[in-house]
Every structure is written in structure tokens, then in C-alpha cells.
C-alpha positions in Angstrom: -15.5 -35.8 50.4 -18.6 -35.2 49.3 -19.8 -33.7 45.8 -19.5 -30.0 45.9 -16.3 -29.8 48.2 -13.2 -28.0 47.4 -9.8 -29.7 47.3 -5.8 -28.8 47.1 -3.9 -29.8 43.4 -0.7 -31.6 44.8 0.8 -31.7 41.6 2.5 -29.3 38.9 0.1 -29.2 36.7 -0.7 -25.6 36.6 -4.1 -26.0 39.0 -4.7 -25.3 42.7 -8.4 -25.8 44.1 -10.3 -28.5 42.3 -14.2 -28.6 42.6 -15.4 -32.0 43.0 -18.5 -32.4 40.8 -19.3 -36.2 40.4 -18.1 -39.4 41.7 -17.1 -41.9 39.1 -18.5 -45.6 40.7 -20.7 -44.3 43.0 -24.1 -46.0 43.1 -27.2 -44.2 43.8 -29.3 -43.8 47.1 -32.4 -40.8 47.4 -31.5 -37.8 48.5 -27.6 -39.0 49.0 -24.8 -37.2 47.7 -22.4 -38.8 46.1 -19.3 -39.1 47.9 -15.5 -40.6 47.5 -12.4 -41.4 49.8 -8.6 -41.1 49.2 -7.9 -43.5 46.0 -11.6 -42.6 44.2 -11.5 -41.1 41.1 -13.9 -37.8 40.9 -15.1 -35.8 37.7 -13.6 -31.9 38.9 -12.8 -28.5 37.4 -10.2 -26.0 38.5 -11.2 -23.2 40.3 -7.7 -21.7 41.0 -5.5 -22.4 38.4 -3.8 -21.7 35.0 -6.3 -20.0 32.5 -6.4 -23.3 30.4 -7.4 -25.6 32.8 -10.0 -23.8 34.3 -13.8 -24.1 33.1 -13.2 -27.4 31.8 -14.1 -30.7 33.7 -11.4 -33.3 34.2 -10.5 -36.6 35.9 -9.2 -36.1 39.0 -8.2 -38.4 41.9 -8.0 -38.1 45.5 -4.3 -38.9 47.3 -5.5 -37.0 50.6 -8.4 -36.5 52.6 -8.7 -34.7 56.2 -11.1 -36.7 57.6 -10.5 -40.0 59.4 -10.7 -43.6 58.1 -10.0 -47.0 59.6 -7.7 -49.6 57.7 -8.0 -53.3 57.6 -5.2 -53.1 60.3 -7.1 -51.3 62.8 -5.5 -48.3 62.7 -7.1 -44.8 62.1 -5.5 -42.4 59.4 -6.2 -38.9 58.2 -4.2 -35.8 56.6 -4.1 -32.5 57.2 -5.9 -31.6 54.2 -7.4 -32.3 51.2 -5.6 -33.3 48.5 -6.5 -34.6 44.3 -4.3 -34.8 41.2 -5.4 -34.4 37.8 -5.6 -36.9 35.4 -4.7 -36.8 31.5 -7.9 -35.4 29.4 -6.8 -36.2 26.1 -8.2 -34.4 22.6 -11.7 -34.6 21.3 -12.3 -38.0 19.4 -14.6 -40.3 18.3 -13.0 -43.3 19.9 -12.9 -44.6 23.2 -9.8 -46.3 24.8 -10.9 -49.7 26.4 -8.4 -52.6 27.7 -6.0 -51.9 24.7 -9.0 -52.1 22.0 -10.3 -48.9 20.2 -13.8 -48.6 20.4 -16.0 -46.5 18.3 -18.4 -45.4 21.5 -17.8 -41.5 23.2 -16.7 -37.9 22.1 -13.8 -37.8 25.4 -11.3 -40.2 25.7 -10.7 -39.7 29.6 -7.8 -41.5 31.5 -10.7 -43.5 33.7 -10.2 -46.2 30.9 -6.8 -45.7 30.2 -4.4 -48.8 30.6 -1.4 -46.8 31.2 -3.1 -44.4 34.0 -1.0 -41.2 33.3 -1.0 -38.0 35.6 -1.3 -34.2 34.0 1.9 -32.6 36.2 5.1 -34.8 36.7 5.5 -34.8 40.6 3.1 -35.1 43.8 3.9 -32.8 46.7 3.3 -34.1 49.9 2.4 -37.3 51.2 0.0 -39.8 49.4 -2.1 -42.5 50.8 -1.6 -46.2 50.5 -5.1 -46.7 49.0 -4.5 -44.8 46.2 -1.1 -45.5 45.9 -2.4 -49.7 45.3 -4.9 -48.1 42.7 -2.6 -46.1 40.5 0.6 -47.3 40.3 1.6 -43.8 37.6 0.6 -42.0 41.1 2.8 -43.9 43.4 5.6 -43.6 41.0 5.3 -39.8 41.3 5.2 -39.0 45.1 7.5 -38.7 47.2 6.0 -40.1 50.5 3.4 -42.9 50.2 1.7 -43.4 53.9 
């Protein structure tokens, strides 16, 4: 999914489209556009949502995508839609979460450094893919179906 593209909230927390507007990892190439696969974790705001949690930008990470991929197995996988949760954005501070340390270094602590990798809502709808299922466990824990 590429920067710019709209995706489904499977989750309870209040949002419904996220707007994908950065790529957290991704290195750079000219004239590229930064893009990310089911697992990556993507800088978004909520377009269709709860009057809180829209016009803010948040973590978000991607359990689905519609188009197809090929596994290490072989085999070819793809959803019938696109599909993101939303991470924990946590109150304005000075200090900066890192591998169990506090260190004096940002205004945000976002969840991308967070040890304990907690989701926004409390459930996933829908199926969620294995990649992302490995990457965040909190995720996993959540759904319901892990493909």
C-alpha cells in the first residue's frame, strides 16, 4: 500500500478509514513512494472516525492488504481488503520510551518503541495475517483468525 492510500480500522477503537501518510523503515529511492505490506507499521490519521481521533496522526499497522504476496512457502495470499489497527499514542512528554530505559530525546512517546506493543481498541475483526501476527504479538492476542 502505498503512501496516500486509504485503509479499513479492524478494531474498536472508535476509527474507520485510516490515511496512510508515511512509512516507518522505509528507505529512500528518487521519485519512489514509500510503500508497506501486511505487518509494516505506517504513520496515519483517521478520516472516518470518532471526533477525537481524527486530525491527529497516529501509529498504525497493517493486518490486511488486498493485493497479492508470495510466502517463503510458495504459496500466494491476499485479502479482500485493506485492513490497519491503531496503535497507543500516548500523552505529550519530554521522554522517549526505549528498550525499558527513559530517554530524554522527543516531544511524542509513540508505541513504535514501546516494549509492551499495545493496541488503541481491545478486539480485531476479521482475519489477520501471519506476518503481522509474528511482528506483534499484542495483535495476535487480539484477533480472532490469524491466516
Amino acid at each position: 500500500m502505498l503512501t496516500g492510500a486509504v485503509m479499513n480500522c479492524c478494531d474498536n477503537s472508535g476509527a474507520r478509514n485510516l490515511y496512510i501518510i508515511s512509512v516507518k523503515g522505509f528507505g529512500a529511492r528518487l521519485n519512489r513512494l514509500p510503500a508497506a505490506g501486511a505487518g509494516d507499521m505506517v504513520m496515519a490519521t483517521v478520516k472516518k472516525g470518532k471526533p477525537e481521533l481524527r486530525k491527529k496522526v497516529m501509529p498504525a499497522v497493517i493486518v490486511r492488504q488486498s493485493k497479492p504476496w508470495r510466502r517463503a512457502d510458495g504459496i500466494y495470499l491476499y485479502f479482500e481488503d485493506n485492513a490497519g489497527v491503531v496503535r497507543i499514542q500516548m500523552a505529550r512528554s519530554r521522554e522517549w520510551v526505549h528498550d525499558f530505559k527513559i530517554v530524554q530525546q522527543a516531544d511524542w512517546v509513540l508505541q513504535i518503541v514501546n516494549p509492551k506493543g499495545e493496541m488503541k481498541g481491545s478486539a480485531i475483526t476479521g482475519p489477520v495475517a501471519k506476518e503481522a501476527a509474528e511482528l506483534w504479538p499484542r495483535i495476535a492476542s487480539n484477533s480472532g483468525v490469524v491466516m
